[in-house]
C-alpha positions as CSV (number, residue, x, y, z in Angstrom):
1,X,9.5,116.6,76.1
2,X,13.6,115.1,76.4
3,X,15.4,116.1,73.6
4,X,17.2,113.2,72.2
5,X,20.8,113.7,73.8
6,X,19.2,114.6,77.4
7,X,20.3,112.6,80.6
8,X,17.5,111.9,83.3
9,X,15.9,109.6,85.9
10,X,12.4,108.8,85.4
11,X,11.6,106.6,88.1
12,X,9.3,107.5,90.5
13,X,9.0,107.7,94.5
14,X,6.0,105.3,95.3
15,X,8.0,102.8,92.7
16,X,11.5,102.9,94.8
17,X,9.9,102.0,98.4
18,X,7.9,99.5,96.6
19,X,11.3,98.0,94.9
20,X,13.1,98.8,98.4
21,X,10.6,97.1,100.2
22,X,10.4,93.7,98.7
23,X,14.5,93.7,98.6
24,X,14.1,94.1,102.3
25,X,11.3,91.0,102.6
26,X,13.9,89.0,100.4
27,X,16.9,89.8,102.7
28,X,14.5,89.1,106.0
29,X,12.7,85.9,104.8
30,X,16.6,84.4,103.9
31,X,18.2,85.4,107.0
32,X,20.2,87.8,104.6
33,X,21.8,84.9,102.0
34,X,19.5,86.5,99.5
35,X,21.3,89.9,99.7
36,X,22.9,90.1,96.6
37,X,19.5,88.9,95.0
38,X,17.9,92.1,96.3
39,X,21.4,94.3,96.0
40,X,20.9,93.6,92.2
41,X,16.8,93.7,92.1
42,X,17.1,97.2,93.4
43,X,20.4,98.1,90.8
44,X,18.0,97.2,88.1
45,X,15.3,99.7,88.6
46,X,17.5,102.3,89.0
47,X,19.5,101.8,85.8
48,X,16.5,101.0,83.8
49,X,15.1,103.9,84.7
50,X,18.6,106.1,84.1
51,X,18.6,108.1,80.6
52,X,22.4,109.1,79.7
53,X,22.5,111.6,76.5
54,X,19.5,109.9,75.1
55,X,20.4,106.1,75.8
56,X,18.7,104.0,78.4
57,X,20.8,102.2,80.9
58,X,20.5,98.6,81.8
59,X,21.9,96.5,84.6
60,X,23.3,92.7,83.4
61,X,24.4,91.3,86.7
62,X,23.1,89.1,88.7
63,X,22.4,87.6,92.4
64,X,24.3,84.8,91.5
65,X,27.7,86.7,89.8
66,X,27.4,88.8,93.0
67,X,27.4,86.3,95.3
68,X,30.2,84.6,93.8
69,X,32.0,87.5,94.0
70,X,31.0,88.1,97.4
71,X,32.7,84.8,98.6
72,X,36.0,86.0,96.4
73,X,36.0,89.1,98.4
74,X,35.1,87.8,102.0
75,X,38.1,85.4,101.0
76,X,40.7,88.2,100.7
77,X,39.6,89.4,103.3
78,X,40.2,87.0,105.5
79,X,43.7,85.9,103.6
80,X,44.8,90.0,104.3
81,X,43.5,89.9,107.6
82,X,40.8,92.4,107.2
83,X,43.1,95.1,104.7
84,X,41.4,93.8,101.7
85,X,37.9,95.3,103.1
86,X,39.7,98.8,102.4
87,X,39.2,97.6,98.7
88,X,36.3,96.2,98.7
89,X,34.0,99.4,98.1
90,X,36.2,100.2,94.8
91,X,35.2,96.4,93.5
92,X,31.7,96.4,94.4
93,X,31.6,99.9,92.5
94,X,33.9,98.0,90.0
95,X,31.5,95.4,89.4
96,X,28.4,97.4,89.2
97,X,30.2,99.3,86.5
98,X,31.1,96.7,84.5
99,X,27.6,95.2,84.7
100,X,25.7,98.4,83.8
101,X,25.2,98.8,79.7
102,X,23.2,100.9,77.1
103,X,19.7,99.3,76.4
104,X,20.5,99.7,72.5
């Protein structure tokens, strides 16, 4: 069917709402605390359902390394006086990045 150096998604529709949905029960039922929990539940499927030339993706952070990181950010923001938010999309992109391997 994929030949061995092909690069596709093979998740499905009914499988993302269902994914979506309980990261949306998470955030509700913890009054949003949980976010990064569901930020990274949701980074998960997608990546291990990402084929790049072949290889299978897979995501390695966590709810707890975002959070963390999360605090750091809200931090500079607050030190900068809001400029740091400017940056803040570049890190987040940053970190998901550096937390996003090949399977093998």
């Amino acid at each position: 069917m994929n030949e061995s150096n092909d690069s596709y998604f093979d998740g499905g529709l009914l499988q993302l709402i269902g994914w979506e949905i309980l990261a949306v029960i998470i955030t509700l039922f913890t009054a949003g605390i949980c976010l990064p929990w569901a930020i990274c539940l949701l980074l998960n499927w997608e990546k291990s359902h990402t084929v790049v030339e072949g290889r299978r993706l897979k995501f390695t952070g966590t709810g707890g390394g975002l959070f963390i990181q999360w605090l750091k950010w809200l931090g500079l923001i607050i030190i900068t006086l809001g400029i740091y938010s400017f940056w803040v999309q570049i890190a987040i992109r940053k970190w998901v990045a550096k937390h996003t391997v090949f399977e093998n």
